[in-house]
C-alpha positions, 0 to 999 in steps of 0.5 A, a space after each residue: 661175620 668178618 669184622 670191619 677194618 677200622 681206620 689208621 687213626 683209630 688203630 693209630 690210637 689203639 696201638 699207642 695206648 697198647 704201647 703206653 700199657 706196656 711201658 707202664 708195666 716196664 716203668 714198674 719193673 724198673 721201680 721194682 729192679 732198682 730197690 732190688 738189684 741197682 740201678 745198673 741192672 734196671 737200666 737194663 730191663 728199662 732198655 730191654 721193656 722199651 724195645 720189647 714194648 715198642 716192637 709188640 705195639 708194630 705186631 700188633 695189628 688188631 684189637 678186640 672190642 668190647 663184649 656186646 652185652 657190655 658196649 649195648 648197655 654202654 650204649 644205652 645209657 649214653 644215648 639215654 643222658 646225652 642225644 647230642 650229635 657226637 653221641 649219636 655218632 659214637 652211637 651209629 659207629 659202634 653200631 657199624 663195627 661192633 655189631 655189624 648193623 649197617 642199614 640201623 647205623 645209616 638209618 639212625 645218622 639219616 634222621 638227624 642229617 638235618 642238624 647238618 652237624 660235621 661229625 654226624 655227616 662224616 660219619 655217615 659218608 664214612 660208613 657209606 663209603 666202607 659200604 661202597 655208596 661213593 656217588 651217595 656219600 658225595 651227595 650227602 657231602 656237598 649238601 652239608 654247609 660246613 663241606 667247605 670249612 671242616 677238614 672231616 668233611 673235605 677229607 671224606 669228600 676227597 676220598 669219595 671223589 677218588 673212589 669215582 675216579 677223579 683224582 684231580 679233584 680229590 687232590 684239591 679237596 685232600 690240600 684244602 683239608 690238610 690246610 685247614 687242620 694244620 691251621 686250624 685244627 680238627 673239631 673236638 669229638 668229645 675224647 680225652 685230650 690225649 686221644 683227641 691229640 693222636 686222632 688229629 696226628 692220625 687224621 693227618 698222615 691219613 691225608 699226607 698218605 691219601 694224597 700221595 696215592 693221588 700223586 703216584 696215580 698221576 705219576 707225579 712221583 715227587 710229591 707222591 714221596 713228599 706226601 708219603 713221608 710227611 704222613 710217616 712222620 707223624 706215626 711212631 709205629 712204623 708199621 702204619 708207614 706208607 711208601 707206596 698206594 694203599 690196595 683199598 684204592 
C-alpha cells in the first residue's frame, strides 16, 4: 500500500534530526582529523562534513518508519501504562500511518471525542481531512470548546474551510491561528523539548505558506509573498521553502 505523506512539521523534524545525526558524525571526524592531521586539515573536513550534511538532509524527502512488529509492541505497552489524550492520539496517528487502518484509527478518536481534548480532535479532523471528509472534520471542529482559542484547532479548521472552497473564511481562521502561537504558544504534546521547539517552528510556516496559497487564489500577490517568505524562514531546509500554492490545495 502506498504510504501517507506526513505533514511539513513532522518531515520538518525528520529531516533535521537526520542533519544533527550527520553532523554528529562530522563533529567526530573533526575530533579524530585534529589529534591526527592538525587543525588545518580538520577545519577542512568540518567545512566539507557540514555542506555534504546539510545538502543530503535537502534530498532527503522521506524516511522509513519503524518495523511493525516493534512499533505495535511499542504501542502497546504505551497505551497499557498511559490512556491519556495525548497517547491515545500518538496511538491513533500511528495507527494512520504505519499501518495504514483509517477506519481503527477514526474509530478509537471517536470514543474519546467527549473529553473534548484539543490534540485528540485535531488529530482527528487531520486524518478526516487526509481522508477527504472536509465538511465532517468542520463539523467535529466547531463542536470543540477550544475551536476558538487552541491554534491546532483553528489551523485544522482553516484547512478545512479551504478544502470547501471558502477562502475567505479560511484566511480568518489561519490569522487568528498564526496570532495566537506566536503569542501564546502551541500546547505541549508530550515531546522532548527540542522536538516540541521544531513541531511549533513547523506548525507555523505551515501556516505562513497556507496563508499565501489563500492569498494567491484571491490574487492578493502582495501578501501571498509576505506570507511564503515568512514561513521560509523559519525552515533551515531549503526544500521545505514555498513560493508558490501547494498542489494538495
Amino acid at each position: 500500500m502506498q504510504s501517507i505523506q506526513v505533514d511539513l512539521e513532522i518531515l520538518y523534524v525528520q529531516k533535521i534530526y537526520f542533519f544533527m545525526f550527520l553532523m554528529t558524525l562530522t563533529l567526530l571526524s573533526f575530533a579524530v582529523t585534529i589529534w591526527a592531521f592538525g587543525i588545518k586539515v580538520a577545519l577542512i573536513v568540518l567545512i566539507i562534513g557540514l555542506i555534504t550534511s546539510y545538502i543530503a538532509m535537502i534530498k532527503k524527502q522521506s524516511f522509513s518508519p519503524p518495523e511493525k512488529k516493534i512499533t505495535a509492541q511499542r504501542m502497546a505497552r504505551a497505551i497499557a501504562q498511559d490512556a491519556s489524550p495525548i497517547s491515545l492520539s500518538r496511538f491513533a496517528s500511528q495507527l494512520y500511518y504505519y499501518f495504514h487502518k483509517p477506519s481503527q484509527a477514526i474509530s478509537l478518536l471517536e470514543k474519546f471525542l467527549s473529553s473534548h481534548d484539543p490534540l485528540l480532535c485535531t488529530t482527528l479532523c487531520d486524518i478526516l481531512l487526509k481522508e477527504g471528509k472536509p465538511a465532517q472534520a468542520l463539523y467535529i471542529i466547531r463542536d470543540n470548546p477550544y475551536t476558538l482559542l487552541n491554534p491546532l484547532l483553528l489551523a485544522t479548521q482553516g484547512i478545512a474551510l479551504l478544502k470547501l472552497g471558502k477562502i475567505s473564511e479560511s484566511i480568518l481562521v489561519f490569522e487568528r491561528s498564526l496570532h495566537i502561537a506566536k503569542t501564546r504558544g502551541f500546547p505541549s504534546n508530550g515531546s522532548a523539548w527540542i522536538t516540541q521547539k521544531l513541531l511549533s517552528l513547523g506548525y507555523i510556516a505551515r501556516i505562513h505558506h497556507t496563508l499565501g496559497d489563500c492569498y494567491f487564489m484571491m490574487k492578493n500577490l502582495k501578501k501571498a509573498k509576505f506570507h511564503y517568505l515568512s514561513g521560509n524562514l523559519l525552515l533551515f531546509d531549503v526544500s521545505l521553502w514555498r513560493n508558490y500554492p501547494s498542489n494538495s490545495i
